[in-house]
C-alpha positions in Angstrom: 0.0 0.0 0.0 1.5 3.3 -1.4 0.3 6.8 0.5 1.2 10.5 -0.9 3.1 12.4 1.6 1.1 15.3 2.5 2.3 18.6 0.6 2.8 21.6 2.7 3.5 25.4 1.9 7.3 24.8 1.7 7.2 22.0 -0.9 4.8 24.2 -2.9 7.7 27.2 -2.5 10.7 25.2 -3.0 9.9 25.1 -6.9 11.1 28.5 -8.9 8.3 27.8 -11.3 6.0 27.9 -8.9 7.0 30.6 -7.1 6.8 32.4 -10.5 3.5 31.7 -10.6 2.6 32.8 -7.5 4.1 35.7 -8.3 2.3 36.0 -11.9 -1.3 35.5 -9.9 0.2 37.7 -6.9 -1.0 40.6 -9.2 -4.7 39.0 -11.0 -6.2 35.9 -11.4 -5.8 33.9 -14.6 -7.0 31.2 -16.3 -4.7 28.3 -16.8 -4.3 29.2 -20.2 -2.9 32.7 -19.6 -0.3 31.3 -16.9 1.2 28.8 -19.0 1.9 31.4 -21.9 5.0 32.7 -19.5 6.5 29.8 -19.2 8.6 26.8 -21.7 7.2 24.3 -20.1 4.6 22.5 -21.3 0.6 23.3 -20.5 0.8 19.5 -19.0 3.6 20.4 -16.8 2.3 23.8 -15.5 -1.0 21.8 -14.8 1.0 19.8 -12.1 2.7 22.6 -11.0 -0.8 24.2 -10.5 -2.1 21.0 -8.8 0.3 21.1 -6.0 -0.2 25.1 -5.1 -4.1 24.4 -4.8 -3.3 21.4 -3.0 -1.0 23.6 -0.8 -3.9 25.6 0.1 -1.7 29.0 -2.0 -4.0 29.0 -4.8 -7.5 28.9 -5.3 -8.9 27.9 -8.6 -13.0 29.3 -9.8 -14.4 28.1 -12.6 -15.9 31.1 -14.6 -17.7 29.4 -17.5 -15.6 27.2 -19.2 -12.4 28.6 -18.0 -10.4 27.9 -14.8 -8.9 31.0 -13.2 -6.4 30.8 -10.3 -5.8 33.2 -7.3 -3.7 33.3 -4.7 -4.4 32.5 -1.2 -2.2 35.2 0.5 -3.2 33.5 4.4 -1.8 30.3 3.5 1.7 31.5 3.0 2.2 32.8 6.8 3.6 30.0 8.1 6.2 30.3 5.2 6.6 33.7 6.2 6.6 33.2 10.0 9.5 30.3 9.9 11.5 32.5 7.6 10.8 35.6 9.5 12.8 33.9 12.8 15.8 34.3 11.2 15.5 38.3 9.8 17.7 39.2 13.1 20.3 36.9 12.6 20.9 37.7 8.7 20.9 41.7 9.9 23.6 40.8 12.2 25.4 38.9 9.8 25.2 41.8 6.9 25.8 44.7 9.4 29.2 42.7 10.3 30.1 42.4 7.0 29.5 46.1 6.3 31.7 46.9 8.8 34.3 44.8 7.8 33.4 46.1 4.2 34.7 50.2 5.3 37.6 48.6 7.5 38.9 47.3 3.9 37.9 50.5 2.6 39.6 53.0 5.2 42.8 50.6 4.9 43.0 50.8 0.8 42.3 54.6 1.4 45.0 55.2 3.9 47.8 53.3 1.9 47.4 55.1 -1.0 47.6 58.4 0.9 
């Protein structure tokens, strides 16, 4: 007996084409149609990219007549958000040190060429 792992929020991220999507809906819904037209990749293989975002809870897909248009789902990407958020501090710390270093360089090549 086979069972699908369960997808979550960061599966559904960890895919630049679907991040690209996200961001593509982000700003309107479109139809499936519209989405696959900014991509290389097949209409089959931005289908299953589609799939696991609305299985993820990010996107939301309405049928409008005969066409399928997908949204975003803003609230499901918190916890994507929160987990990376944790480490904001740490990553300031690291970059301010590193701009320090980045004028002790500086002062030194200055100084030696006074």
């Amino acid at each position: 007996m086979t069972t699908e792992a369960r997808r979550d929020v960061f599966q559904a991220i960890a895919d630049p084409t679907r991040r690209e999507i996200i961001n593509l809906i982000a700003r309107k819904a479109m139809n499936l149609n519209a989405i696959a037209e900014h991509f290389d990749s097949s209409r089959p293989s931005i289908s299953q990219h589609i799939k696991i975002l609305n299985e993820c809870g990010l996107i939301e897909i309405e049928k409008i007549g005969r066409e399928r248009y997908c949204k975003v789902q803003p609230r499901n990407l918190v916890p994507a958000f929160l987990w990376i958020d944790q480490f904001k501090d740490l990553w300031e710390q690291k970059l301010d040190s590193f701009e320090q270093y980045l004028n002790k360089l500086q002062t030194k090549t200055k100084t030696k060429k006074k």
